[in-house]
LOTOR-778433 format. One record per atom (N, C-alpha, C): residue in three letters; atom name; x, y, z. Coordinates in pm, 1 decimal, m for minus. Last residue first. Layout:
rest | atom | xx | yy | zz
ALA | CA | X | Y | Z
...
***
This chain:
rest | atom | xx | yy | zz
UNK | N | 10412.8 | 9327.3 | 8150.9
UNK | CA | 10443.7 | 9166.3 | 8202.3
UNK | C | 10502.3 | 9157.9 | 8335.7
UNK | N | 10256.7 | 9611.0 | 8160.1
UNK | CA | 10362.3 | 9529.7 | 8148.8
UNK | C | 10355.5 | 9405.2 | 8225.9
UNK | N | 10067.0 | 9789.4 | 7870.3
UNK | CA | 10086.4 | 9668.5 | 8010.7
UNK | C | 10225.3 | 9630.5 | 7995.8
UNK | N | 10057.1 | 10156.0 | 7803.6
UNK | CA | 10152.1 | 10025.9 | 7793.7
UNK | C | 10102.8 | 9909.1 | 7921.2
UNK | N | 9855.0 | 10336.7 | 7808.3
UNK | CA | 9947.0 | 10360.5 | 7741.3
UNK | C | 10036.1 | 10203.0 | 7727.7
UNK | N | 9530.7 | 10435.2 | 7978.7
UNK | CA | 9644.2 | 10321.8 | 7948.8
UNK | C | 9749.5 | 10346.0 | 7840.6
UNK | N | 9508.3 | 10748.3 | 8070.9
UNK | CA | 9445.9 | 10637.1 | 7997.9
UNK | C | 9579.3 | 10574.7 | 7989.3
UNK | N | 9550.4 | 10968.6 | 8210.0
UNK | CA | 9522.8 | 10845.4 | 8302.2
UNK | C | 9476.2 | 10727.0 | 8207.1
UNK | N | 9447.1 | 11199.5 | 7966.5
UNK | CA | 9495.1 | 11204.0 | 8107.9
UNK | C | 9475.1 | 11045.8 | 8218.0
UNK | N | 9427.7 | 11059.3 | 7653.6
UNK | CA | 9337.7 | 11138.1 | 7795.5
UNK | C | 9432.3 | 11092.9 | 7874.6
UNK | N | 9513.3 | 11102.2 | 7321.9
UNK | CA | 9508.9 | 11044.4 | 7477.9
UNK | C | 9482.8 | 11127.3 | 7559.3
UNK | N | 9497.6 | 11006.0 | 6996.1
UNK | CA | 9460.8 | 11138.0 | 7122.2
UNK | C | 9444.4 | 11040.3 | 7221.6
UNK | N | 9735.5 | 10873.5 | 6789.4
UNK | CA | 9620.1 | 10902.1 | 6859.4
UNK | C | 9617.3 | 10931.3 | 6970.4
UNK | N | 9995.7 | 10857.1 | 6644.3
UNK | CA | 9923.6 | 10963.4 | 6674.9
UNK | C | 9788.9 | 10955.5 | 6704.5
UNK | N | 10007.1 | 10487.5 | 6711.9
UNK | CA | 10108.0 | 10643.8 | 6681.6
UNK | C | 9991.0 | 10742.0 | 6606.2
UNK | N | 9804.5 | 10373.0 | 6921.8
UNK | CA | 9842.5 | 10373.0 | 6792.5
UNK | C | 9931.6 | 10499.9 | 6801.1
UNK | N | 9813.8 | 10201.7 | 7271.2
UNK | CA | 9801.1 | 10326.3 | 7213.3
UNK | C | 9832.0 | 10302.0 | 7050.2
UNK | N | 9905.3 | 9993.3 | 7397.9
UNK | CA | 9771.4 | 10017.8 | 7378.0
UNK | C | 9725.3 | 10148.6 | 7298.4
UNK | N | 10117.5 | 9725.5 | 7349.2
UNK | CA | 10066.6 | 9886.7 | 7390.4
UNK | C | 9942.0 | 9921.0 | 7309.1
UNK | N | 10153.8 | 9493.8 | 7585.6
UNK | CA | 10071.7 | 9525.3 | 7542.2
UNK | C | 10147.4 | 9675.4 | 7530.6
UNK | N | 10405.6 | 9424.1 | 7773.9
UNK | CA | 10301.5 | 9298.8 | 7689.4
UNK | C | 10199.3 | 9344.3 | 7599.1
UNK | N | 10748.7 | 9438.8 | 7814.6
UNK | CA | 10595.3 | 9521.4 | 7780.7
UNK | C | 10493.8 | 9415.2 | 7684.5
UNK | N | 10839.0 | 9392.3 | 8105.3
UNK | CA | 10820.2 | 9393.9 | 7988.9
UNK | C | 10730.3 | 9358.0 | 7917.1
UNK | N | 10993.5 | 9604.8 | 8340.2
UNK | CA | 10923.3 | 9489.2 | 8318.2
UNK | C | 10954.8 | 9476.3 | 8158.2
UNK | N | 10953.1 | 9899.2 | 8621.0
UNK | CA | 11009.2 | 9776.5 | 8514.0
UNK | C | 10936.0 | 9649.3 | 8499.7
UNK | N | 10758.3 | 10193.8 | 8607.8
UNK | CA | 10776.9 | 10057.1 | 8622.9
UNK | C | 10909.7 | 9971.6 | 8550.4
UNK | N | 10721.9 | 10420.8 | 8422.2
UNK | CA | 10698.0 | 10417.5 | 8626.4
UNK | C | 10763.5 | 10299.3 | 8672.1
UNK | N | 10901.0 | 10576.9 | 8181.0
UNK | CA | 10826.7 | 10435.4 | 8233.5
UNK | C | 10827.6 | 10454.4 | 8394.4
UNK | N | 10792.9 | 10898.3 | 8042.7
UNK | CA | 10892.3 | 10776.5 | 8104.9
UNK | C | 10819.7 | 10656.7 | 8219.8
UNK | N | 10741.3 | 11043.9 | 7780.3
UNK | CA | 10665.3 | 10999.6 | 7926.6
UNK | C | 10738.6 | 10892.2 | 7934.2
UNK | N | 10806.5 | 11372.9 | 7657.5
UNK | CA | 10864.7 | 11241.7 | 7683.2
UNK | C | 10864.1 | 11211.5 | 7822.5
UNK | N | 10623.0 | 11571.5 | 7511.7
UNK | CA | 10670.6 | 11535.5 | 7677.4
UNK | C | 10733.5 | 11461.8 | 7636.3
UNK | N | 10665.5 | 11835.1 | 7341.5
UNK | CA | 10664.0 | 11717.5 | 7286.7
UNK | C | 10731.0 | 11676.7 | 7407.5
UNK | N | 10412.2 | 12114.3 | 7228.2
UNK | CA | 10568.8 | 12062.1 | 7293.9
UNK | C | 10538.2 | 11882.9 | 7369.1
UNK | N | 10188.4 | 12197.7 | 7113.9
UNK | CA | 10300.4 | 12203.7 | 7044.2
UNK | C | 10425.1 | 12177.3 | 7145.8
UNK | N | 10009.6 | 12076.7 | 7272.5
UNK | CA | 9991.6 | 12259.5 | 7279.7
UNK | C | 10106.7 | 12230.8 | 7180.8
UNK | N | 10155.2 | 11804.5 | 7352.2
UNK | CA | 10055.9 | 11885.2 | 7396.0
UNK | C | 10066.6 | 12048.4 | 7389.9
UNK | N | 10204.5 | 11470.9 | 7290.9
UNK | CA | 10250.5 | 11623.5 | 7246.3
UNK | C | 10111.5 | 11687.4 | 7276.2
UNK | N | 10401.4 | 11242.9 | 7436.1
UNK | CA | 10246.5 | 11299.3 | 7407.1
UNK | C | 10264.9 | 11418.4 | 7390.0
UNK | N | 10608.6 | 10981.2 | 7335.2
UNK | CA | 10605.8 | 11096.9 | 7318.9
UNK | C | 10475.5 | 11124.6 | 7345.1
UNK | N | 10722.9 | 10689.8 | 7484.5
UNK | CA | 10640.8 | 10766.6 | 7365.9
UNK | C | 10683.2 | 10910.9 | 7426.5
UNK | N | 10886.7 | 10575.7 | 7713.3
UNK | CA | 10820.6 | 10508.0 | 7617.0
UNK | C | 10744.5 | 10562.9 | 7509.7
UNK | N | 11227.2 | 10630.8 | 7811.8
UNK | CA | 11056.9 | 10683.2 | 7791.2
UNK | C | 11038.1 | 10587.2 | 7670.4
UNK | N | 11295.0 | 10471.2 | 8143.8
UNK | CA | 11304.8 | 10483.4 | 7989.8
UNK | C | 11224.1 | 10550.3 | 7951.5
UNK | N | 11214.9 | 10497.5 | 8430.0
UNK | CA | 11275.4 | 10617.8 | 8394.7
UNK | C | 11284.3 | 10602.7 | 8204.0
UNK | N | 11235.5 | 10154.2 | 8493.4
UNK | CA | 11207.9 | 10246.8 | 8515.5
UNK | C | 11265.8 | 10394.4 | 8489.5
UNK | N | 11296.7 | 9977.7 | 8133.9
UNK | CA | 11305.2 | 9990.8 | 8280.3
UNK | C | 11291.1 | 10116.7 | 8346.3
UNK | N | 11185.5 | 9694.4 | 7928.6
UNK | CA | 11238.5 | 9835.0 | 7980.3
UNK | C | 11251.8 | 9863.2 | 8123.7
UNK | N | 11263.2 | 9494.2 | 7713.5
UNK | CA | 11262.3 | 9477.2 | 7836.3
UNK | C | 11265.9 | 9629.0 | 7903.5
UNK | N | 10981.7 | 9393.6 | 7464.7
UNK | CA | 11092.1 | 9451.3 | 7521.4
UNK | C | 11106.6 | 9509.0 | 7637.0
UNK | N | 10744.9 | 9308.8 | 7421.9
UNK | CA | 10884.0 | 9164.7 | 7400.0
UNK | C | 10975.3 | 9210.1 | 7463.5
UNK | N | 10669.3 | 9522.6 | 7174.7
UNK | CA | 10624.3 | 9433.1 | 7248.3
UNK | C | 10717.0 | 9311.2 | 7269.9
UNK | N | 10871.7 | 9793.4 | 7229.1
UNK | CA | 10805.0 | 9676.6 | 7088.6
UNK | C | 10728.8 | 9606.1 | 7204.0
UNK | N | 10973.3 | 10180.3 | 7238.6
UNK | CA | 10922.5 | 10033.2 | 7264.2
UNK | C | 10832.1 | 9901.5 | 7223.8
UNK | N | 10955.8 | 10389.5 | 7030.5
UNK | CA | 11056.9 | 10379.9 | 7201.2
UNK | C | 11076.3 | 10197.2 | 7254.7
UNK | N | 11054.5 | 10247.0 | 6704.0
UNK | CA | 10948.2 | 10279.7 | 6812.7
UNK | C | 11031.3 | 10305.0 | 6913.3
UNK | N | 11246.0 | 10402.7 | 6490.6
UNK | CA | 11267.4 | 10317.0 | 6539.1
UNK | C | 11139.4 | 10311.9 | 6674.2
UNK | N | 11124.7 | 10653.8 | 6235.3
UNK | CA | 11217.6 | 10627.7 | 6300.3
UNK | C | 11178.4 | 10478.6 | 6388.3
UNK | N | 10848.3 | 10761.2 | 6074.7
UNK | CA | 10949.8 | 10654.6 | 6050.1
UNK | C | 11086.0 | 10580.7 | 6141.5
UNK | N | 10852.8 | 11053.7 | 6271.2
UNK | CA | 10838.3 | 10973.2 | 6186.8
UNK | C | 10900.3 | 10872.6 | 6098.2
UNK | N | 11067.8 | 11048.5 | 6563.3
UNK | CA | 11003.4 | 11127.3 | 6428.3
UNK | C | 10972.7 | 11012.2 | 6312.4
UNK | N | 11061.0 | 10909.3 | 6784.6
UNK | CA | 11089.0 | 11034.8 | 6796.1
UNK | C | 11042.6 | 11139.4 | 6720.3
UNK | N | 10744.4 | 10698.6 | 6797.9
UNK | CA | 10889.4 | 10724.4 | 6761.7
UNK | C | 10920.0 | 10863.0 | 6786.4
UNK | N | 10486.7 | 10692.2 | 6908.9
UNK | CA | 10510.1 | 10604.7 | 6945.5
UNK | C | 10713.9 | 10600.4 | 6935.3
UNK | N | 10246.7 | 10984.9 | 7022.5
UNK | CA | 10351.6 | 10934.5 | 6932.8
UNK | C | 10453.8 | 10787.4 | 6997.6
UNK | N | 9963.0 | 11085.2 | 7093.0
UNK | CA | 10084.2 | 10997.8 | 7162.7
UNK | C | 10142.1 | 10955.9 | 6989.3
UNK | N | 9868.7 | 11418.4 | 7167.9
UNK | CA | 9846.0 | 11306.1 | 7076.7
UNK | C | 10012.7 | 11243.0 | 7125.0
UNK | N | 9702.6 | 11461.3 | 7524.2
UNK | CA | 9763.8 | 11507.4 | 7414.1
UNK | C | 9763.7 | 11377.8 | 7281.0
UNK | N | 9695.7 | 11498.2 | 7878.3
UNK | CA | 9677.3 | 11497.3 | 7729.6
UNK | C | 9699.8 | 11525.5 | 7637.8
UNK | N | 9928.5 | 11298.7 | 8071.2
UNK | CA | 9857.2 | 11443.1 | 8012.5
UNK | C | 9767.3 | 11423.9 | 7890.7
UNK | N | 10017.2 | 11095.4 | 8161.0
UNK | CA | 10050.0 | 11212.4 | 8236.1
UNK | C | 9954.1 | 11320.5 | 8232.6
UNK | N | 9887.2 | 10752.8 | 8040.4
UNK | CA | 9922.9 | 10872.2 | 8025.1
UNK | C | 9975.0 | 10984.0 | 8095.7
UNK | N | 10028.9 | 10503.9 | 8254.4
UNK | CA | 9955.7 | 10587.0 | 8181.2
UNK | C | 9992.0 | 10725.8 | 8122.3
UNK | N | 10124.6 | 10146.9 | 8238.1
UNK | CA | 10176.7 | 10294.5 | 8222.8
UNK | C | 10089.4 | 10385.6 | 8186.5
UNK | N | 10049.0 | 9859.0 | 8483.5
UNK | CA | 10034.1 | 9969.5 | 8369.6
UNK | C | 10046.7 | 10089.2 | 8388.7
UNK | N | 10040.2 | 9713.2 | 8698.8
UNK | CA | 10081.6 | 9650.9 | 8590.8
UNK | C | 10123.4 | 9747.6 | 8443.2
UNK | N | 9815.7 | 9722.0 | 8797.2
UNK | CA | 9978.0 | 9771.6 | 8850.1
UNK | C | 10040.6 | 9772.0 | 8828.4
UNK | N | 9600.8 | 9728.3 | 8657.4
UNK | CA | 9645.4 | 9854.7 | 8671.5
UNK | C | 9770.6 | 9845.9 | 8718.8
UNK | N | 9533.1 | 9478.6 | 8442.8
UNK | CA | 9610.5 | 9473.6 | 8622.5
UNK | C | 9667.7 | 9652.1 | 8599.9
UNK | N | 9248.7 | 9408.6 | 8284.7
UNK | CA | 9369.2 | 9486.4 | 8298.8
UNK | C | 9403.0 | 9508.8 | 8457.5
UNK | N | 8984.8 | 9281.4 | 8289.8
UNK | CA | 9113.6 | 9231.8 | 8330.5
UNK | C | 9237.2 | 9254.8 | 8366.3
UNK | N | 8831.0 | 9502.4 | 8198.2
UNK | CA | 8833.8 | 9461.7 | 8292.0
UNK | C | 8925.6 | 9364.9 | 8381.7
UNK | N | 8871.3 | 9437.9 | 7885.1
UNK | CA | 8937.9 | 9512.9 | 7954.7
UNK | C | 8923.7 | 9571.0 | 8114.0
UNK | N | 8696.7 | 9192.6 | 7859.0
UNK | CA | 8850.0 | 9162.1 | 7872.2
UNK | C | 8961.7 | 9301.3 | 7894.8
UNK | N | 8439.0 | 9286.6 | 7885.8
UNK | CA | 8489.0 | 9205.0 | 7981.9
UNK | C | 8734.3 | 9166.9 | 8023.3
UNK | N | 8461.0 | 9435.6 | 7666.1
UNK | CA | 8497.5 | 9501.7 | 7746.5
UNK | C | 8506.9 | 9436.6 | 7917.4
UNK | N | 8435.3 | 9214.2 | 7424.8
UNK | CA | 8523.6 | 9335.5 | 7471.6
UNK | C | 8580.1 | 9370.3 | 7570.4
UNK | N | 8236.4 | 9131.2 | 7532.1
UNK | CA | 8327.4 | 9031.9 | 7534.9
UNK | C | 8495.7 | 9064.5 | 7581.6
UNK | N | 8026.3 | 9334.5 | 7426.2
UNK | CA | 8056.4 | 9316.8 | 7615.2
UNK | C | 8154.1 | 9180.7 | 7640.3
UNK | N | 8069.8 | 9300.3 | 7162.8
UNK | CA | 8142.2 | 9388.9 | 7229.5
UNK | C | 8110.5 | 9423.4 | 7400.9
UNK | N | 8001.1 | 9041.9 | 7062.3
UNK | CA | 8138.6 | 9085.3 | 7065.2
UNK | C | 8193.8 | 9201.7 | 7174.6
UNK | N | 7746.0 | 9106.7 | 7158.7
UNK | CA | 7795.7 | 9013.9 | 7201.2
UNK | C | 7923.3 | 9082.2 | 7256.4
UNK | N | 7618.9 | 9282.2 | 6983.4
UNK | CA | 7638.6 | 9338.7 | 7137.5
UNK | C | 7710.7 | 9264.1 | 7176.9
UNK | N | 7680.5 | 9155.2 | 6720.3
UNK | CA | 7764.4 | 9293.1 | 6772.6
UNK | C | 7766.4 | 9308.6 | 6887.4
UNK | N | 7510.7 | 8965.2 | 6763.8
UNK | CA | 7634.4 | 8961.4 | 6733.2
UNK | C | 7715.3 | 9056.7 | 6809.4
UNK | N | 7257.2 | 9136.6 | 6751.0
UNK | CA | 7291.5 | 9069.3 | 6891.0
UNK | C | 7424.3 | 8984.5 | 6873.4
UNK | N | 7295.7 | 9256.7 | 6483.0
UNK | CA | 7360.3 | 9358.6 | 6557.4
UNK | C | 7321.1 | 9274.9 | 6686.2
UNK | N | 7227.3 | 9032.2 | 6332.8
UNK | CA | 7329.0 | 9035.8 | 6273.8
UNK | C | 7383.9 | 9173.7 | 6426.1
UNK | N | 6977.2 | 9012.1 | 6381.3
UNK | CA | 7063.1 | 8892.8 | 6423.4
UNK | C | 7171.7 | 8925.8 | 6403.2
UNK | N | 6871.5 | 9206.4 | 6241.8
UNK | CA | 6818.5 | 9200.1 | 6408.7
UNK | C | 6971.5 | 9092.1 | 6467.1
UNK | N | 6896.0 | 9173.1 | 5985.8
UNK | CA | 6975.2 | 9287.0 | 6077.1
UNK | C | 6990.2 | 9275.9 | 6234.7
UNK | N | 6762.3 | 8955.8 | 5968.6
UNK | CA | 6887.3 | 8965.5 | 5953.8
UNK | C | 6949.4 | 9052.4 | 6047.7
UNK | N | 6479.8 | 9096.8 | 5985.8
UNK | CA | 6524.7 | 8964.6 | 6100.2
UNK | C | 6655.7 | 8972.6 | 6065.1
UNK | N | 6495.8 | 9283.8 | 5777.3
UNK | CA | 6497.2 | 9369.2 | 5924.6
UNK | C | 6547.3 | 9240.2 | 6022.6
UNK | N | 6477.7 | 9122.0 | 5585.2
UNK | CA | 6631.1 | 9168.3 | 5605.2
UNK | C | 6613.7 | 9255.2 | 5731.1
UNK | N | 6230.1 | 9010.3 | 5624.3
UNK | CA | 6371.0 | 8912.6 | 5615.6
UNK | C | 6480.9 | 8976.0 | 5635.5
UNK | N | 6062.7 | 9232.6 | 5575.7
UNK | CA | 6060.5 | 9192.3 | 5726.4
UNK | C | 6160.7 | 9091.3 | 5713.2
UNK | N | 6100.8 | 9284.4 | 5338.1
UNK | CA | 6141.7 | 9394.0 | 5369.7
UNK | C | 6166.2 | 9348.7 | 5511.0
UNK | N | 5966.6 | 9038.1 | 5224.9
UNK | CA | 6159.1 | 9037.8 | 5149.1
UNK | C | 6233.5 | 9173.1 | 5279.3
UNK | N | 5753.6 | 9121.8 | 5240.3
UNK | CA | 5789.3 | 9003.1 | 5282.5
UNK | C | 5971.1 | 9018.6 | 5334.6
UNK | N | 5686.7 | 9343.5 | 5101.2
UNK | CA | 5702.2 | 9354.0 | 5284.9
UNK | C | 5770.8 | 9218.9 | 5339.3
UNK | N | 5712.0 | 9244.0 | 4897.7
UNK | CA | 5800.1 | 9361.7 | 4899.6
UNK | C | 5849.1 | 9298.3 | 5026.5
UNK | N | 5525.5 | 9062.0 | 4797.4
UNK | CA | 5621.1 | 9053.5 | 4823.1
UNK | C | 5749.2 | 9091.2 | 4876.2
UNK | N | 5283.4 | 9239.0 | 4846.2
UNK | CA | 5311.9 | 9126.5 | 4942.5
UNK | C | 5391.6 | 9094.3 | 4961.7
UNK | N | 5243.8 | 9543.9 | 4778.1
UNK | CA | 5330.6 | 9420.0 | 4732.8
UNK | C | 5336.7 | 9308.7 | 4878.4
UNK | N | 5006.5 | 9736.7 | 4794.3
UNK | CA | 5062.8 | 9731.9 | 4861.9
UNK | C | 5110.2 | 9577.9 | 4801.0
UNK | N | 4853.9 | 10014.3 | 4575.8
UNK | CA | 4854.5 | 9847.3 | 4599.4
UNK | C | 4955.3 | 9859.6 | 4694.8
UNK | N | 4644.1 | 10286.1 | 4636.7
UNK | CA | 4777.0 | 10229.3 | 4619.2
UNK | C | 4776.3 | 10086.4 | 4670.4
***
């Protein structure tokens, strides 16, 4: 069996690509996680429990909370539904809310970030 000179050529150009193309990736993503190292825990609402976090009462409806908005201790800010019953997790803090960190229905762990506040 012949072996293509050209093949291997063309085959070791896109392995150097790839090579360059995923020390990108590591980049981006210890850039990442430098910037969630920044997070001021005192600053932030967590989860209670686990479960899936809902952001409205019911679908389509109005969020608990936007980014911009002023809440205050005891408001609830989502819903985490667990086993089929639906907590409503209320704010520890006042302030206003600079970040949420959660999407409407994704799974949350016990102590994971849920909201920064300003």
């Amino acid at each position: 069996m012949e072996v293509d000179k050209k093949i291997i050529k063309k085959l070791i150009d896109v392995l150097e690509d790839l090579k360059k193309s995923t020390k990108n990736i590591d980049i981006e993503a210890n850039i990442q996680d430098s910037n969630v190292d920044e997070i001021d825990d005192s600053k932030s609402i967590t989860s209670p429990i686990i479960g899936t976090a809902y952001l409205a009462p019911e679908p389509g409806a109005k969020h608990f909370v936007e980014v911009g908005k002023k809440i205050k201790k005891g408001d609830t800010i989502m819903i985490v539904e667990a086993m089929k019953t639906m907590n409503h997790v209320p704010s520890t803090l006042d302030g206003v809310v600079k970040k949420i960190s959660v999407k409407d229905g994704q799974p949350v762990e016990f102590g994971q970030v849920l909201i920064i506040l300003e």
